[in-house]
N, C-alpha and C positions, 0 to 999 in steps of 0.2 A: 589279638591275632585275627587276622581277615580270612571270610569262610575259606578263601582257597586253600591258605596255608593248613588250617582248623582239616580239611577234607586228605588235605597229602599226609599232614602229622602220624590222622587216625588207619589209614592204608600203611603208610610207612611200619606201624605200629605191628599188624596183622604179616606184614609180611616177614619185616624181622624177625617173629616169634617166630613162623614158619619156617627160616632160613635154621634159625638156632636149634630147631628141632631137625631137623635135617643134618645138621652135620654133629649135636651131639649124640642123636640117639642111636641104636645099634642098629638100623634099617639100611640092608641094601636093594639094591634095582638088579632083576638080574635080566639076562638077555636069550631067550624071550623072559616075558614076566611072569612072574606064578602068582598063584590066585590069591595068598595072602600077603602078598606084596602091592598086590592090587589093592583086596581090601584097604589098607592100611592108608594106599595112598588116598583113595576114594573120599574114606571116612577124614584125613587130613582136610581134604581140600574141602569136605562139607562143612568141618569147625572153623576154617578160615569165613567160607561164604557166612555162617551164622554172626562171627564176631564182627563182621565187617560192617553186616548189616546192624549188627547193636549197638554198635559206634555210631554209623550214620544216622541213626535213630534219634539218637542224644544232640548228636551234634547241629540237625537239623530239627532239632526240637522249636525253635524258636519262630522258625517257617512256616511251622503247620500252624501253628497257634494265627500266625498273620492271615494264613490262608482261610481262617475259620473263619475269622471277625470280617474280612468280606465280604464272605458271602450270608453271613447275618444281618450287619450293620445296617440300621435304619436310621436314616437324618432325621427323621420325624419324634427320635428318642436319644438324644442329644445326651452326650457324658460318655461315651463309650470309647475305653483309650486300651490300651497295651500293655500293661509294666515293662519299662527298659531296663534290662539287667545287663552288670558288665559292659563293655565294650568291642567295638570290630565293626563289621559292616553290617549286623546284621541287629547289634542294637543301634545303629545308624537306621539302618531298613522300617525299626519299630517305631523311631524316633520322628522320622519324615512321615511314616504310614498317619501315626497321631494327630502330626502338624498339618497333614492334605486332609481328615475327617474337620476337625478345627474349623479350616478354612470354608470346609463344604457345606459344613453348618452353619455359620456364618451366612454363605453367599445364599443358601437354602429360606434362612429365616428372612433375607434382605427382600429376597422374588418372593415370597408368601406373603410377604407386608404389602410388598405392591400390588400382589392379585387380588388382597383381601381389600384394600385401599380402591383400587377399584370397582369392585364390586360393591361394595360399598355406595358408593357413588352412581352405580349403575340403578342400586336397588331404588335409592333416593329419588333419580330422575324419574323410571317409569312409576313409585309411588307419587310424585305429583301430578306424572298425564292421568293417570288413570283419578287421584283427586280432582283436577282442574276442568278435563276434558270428560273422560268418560262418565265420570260421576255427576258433574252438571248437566251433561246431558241426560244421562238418564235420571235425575230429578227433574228435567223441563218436560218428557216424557210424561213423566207420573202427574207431576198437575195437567198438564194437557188432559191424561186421561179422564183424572178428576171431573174438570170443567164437563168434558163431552158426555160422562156418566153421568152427573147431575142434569144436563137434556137432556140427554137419552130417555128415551120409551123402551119396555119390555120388549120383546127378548133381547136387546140388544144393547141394554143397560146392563145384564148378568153380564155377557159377555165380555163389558169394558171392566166392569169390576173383577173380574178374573183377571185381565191385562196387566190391572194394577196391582195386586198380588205376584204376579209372575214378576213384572217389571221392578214392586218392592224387593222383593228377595233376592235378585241379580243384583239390585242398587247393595243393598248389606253385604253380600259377596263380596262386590268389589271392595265394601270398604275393609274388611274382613282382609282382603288381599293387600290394603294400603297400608293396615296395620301392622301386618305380618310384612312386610317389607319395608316398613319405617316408623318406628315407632316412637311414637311421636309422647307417647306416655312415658319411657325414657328420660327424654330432653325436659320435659315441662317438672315429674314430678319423681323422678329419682328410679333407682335401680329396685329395690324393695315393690316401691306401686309398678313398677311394669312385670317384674316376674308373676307378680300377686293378678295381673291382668292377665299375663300370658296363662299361671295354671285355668284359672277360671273359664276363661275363650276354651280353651284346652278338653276340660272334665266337661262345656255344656256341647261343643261338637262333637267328640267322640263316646259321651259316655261313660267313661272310666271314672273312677273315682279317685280324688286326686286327695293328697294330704298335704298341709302347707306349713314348715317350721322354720319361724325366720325370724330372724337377731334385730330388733328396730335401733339398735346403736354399732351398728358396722361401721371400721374404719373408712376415712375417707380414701375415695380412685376417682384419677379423670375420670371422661368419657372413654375415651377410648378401651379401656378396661370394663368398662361398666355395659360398655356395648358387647365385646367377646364373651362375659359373665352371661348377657341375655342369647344371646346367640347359643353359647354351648348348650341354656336351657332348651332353648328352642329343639333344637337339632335331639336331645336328648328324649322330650316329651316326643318329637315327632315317630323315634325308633320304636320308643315304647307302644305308640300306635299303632304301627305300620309292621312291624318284624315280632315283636316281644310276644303278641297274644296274650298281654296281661290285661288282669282283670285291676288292681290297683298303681296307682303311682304314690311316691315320697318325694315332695322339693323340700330340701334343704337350704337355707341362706344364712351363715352364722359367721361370727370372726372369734378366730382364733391365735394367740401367737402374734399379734400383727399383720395377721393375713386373714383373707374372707373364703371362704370353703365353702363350695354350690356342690351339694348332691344330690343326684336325678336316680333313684333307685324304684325298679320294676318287680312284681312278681311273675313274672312270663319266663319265658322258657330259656331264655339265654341267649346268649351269642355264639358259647365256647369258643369251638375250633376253627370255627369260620372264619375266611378271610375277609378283614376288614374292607368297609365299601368308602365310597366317597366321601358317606357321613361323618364315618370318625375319623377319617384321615383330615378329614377340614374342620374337624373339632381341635385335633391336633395342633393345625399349624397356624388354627387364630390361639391356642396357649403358647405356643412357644413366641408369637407376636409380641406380648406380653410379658412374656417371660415366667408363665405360668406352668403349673406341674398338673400335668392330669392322667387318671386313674381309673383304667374301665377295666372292673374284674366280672366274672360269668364264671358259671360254673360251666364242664362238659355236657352237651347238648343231650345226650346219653343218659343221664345221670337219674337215679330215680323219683329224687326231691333236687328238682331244680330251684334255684331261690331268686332268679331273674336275675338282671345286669343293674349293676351300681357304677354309676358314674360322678368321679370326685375331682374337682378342681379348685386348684389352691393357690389364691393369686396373694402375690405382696404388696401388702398398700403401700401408693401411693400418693402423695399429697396432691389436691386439685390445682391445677391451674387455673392461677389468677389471671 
């Protein structure tokens, strides 16, 4: 039955009672009206307006439910459909609403790949200027200074030796920043020796103290997988720096089930209620690249034993490309 007819049926319904009430019961209209003819009619026409409204209730039950799920829905959390019950237009309505998330997720995951594919690519280029260019340069820098400390006479031999000090420390910088944008430890020696590099870089710049537990016989994943695995660490350890105010860290690297499970769990304060920032939302949509499941639970920011943020990602192996 199609909502129109569904909406005349339920009226028609309300209104027949009321006709049938009217001409069976012993109620007349007199002329003028008196006051419990009034009443009578009054309180009538309020149990029509309530029944009407309980019918339409029901009837457009299936409406609201639509109208909920869009204004929740996040592409970023992919699976989220309708049940179609019945038939008409309005599990037609449920049916298409499904098929247009479907679609959006899809064209959602296709633009995420290619912004992350980009960038990507982006990171890559400016880590080789800044290897090629900037980092040869300022090692040519640093022996120059070298050379001219070693002739140098006091005070003016301190002075170049401070140079190169200053000039070392920006050279490590940079490389620090070549790392962290290409890692290069990755490609050469696997997923395991670059997280294991990453915690380490990690606990001696910030301080924290980091814990490390990881599977040395995980199934095999391309690159591409193995890169998003290092990345969501990344992005993870950085939050716990940056936002968490934790004094410890836990990386996880283990396989389970056929699939490899990274978790980055913090003792600091939490996330809760907060609305998520750029961070995890692009943690998000390099898993769903992937086609991976990930899991960032906190407790309320409020709360009086907060137990920090755990972040769990659960990728399914797959075979290397040969």
């Amino acid at each position: 039955m199609s909502l129109y007819w569904r909406i005349f049926g339920l009226n028609a319904v309300v209104l027949g009672g009321a006709t049938a009430l009217l001409l069976w019961a012993p109620v007349t209209v007199s002329v003028p009206v008196l006051l419990t003819e009034a009443v009578i009619l009054v309180g009538g026409l309020g149990v029509m307006l309530v029944a009407n409204a309980a019918l339409l209730r029901i009837g457009l039950a299936p409406l609201d439910r639509v109208t909920r799920l869009m204004t929740t829905v996040d592409l970023l959390r992919p699976g989220q459909r309708l049940p179609v019950r019945g038939g008409g237009e309005v599990a037609e309505l449920v049916s298409t609403f499904n098929s247009m998330l479907e679609r959006l997720e899809g064209e959602r995951a296709a633009s995420s790949a290619r912004a992350i594919l980009a960038q990507e690519a982006e990171r890559r280029r400016i880590a080789q200027e800044l290897h090629d260019e900037v980092g040869q340069s300022m090692t040519a820098v640093l022996l120059a200074l070298k050379r001219a400390s070693d002739e140098a006479s006091q005070p003016l031999r301190g002075e170049l030796q401070q140079a190169q000090e200053i000039t070392r420390e920006s050279l490590d910088e940079v490389r620090r920043l070549v790392r962290r944008l290409r890692p290069g430890v990755l490609d050469d020696l696997g997923l395991v020796s670059a997280v294991t590099s990453l915690a380490t870089e990690f606990a001696t710049h910030t301080g924290l103290r980091v814990r490390r537990r990881f599977d040395s016989d995980l199934p095999s994943l391309n690159h591409e997988t193995e890169l998003v695995i290092y990345r969501v660490a990344q992005e993870s350890l950085t939050n716990a720096a940056r936002h968490a105010e934790a004094r410890s860290v836990e990386v996880s690297l283990r396989g389970a089930d056929g699939c490899v499970v990274l978790e980055v769990g913090d003792d600091g304060r939490g996330i809760g209620a907060a609305r998520e920032g750029a961070g995890l939302r692009g943690m998000r949509e390099r898993a769903l690249l992937i086609g991976a499941g990930l899991d960032i639970t906190s407790p309320d920011s409020t709360s009086a034993t907060p137990a920090g943020t755990r972040v769990r990602l659960t990728v399914p192996a797959v075979r290397k490309q040969s």
